[in-house]
C-alpha positions as CSV (number, residue, x, y, z in Angstrom):
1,X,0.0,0.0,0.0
2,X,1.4,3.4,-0.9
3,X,2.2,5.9,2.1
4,X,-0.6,7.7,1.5
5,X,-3.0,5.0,1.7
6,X,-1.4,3.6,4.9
7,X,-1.5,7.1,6.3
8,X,-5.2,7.7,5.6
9,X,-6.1,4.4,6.7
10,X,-4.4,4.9,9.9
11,X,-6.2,8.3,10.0
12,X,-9.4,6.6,9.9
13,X,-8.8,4.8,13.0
14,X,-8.7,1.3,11.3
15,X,-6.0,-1.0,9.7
16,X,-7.9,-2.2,7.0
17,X,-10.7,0.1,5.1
18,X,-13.8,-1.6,5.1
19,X,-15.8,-1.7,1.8
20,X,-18.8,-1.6,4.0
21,X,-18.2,2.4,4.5
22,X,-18.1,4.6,1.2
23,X,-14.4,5.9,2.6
24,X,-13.4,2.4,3.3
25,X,-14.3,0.8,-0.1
26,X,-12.7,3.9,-2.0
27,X,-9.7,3.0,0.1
28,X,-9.7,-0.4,-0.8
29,X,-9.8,0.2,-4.3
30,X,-6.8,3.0,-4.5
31,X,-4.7,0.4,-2.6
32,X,-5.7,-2.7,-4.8
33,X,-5.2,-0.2,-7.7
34,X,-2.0,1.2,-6.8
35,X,-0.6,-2.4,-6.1
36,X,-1.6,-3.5,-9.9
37,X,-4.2,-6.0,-8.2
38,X,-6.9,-5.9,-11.4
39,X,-8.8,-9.2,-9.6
40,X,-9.0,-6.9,-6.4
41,X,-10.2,-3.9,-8.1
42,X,-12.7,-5.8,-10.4
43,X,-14.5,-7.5,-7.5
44,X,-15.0,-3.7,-5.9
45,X,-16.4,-2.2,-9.2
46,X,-20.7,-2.1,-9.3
47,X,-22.9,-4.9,-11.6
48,X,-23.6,-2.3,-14.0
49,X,-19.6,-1.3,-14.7
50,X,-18.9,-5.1,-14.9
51,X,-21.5,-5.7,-17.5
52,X,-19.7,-2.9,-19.7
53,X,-16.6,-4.5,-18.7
54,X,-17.8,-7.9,-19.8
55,X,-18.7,-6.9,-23.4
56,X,-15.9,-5.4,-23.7
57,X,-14.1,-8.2,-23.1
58,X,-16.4,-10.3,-25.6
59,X,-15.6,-7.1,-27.9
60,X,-11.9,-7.5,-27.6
61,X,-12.4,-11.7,-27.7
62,X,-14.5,-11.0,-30.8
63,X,-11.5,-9.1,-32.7
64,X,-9.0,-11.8,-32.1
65,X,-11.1,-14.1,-33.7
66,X,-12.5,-15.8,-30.8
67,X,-9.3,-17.8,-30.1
68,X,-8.8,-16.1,-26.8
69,X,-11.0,-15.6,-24.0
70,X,-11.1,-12.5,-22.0
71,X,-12.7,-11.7,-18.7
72,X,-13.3,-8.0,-17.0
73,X,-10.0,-8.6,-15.1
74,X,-7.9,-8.6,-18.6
75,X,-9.2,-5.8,-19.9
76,X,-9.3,-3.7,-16.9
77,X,-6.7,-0.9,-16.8
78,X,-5.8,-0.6,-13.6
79,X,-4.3,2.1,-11.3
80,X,-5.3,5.9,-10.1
81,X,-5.4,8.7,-11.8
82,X,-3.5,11.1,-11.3
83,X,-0.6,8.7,-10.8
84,X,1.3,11.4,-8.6
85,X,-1.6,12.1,-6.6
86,X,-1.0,11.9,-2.5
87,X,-3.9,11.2,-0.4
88,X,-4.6,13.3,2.4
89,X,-8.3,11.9,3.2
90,X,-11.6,10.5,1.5
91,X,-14.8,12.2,2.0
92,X,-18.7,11.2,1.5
93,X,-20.0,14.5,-0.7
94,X,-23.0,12.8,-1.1
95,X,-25.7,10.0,-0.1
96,X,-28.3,9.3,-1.9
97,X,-30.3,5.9,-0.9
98,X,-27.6,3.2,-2.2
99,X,-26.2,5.8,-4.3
100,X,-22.8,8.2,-2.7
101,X,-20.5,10.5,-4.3
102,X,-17.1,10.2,-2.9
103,X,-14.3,13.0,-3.1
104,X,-10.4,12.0,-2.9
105,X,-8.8,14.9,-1.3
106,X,-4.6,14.8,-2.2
107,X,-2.0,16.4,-0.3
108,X,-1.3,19.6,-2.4
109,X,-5.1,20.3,-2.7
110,X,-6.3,18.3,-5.9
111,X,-9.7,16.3,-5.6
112,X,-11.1,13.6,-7.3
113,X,-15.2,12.4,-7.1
114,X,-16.0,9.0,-7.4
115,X,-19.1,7.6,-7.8
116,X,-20.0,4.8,-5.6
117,X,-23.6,2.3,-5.3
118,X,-24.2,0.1,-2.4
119,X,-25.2,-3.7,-3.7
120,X,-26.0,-6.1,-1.1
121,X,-24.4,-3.6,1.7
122,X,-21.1,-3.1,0.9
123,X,-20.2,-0.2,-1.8
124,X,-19.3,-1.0,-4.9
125,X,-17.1,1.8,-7.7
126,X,-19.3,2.8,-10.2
127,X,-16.7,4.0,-13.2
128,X,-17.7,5.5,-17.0
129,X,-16.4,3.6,-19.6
């Protein structure tokens, strides 16, 4: 886990973030990201970004001529943007039902939003592909 993470999870008074908190799942998935972890990060991505992932990855076997078989995992790209980015803290901007908007606050003042849905209670990263 990069620095940052480890600091921010220490920060948030646990070890290990907890996907069952909007902060804790967003953790999890910079630290699976970060670490190059593509079968972490796809099981923390919501049903409705793996079923774009999915046909993608028919898409993709499709154009090779069906000889190889790909799964979300293989044509994930996996990591954070931005790459340089330290993080200070997570944040829940918003809750909406089992709908939250998530902001990722780095060191020198950038933010990024993520988009998060709860399924079966723990929070899942909703991405646009």
């Amino acid at each position: 886990m990069r620095r940052g993470a480890a600091l921010l999870a220490i920060a948030l008074g646990c070890a290990q973030p907890d996907d069952k908190s909007v902060e804790g799942a967003v953790m999890q998935f910079v630290a699976a990201a970060e670490q190059g972890d593509a079968d972490r990060v796809v099981k923390m991505l919501d049903r409705s970004t793996l079923d774009r992932l999915g046909a993608r990855a028919r898409e993709a076997s499709d154009l090779a001529g069906g000889g190889v078989s790909l799964n979300p995992a293989d044509v994930v790209a996996v990591g954070f943007e931005p790459a340089d980015m330290r993080i200070a803290r997570v944040t829940t901007a918003s809750l909406k039902g089992g709908d939250a908007v998530a902001v990722v606050h780095g060191a020198d003042g950038r933010t990024v939003q993520v988009r998060l849905r709860s399924e079966s209670g723990r929070w899942k990263l909703v991405l646009d592909l």
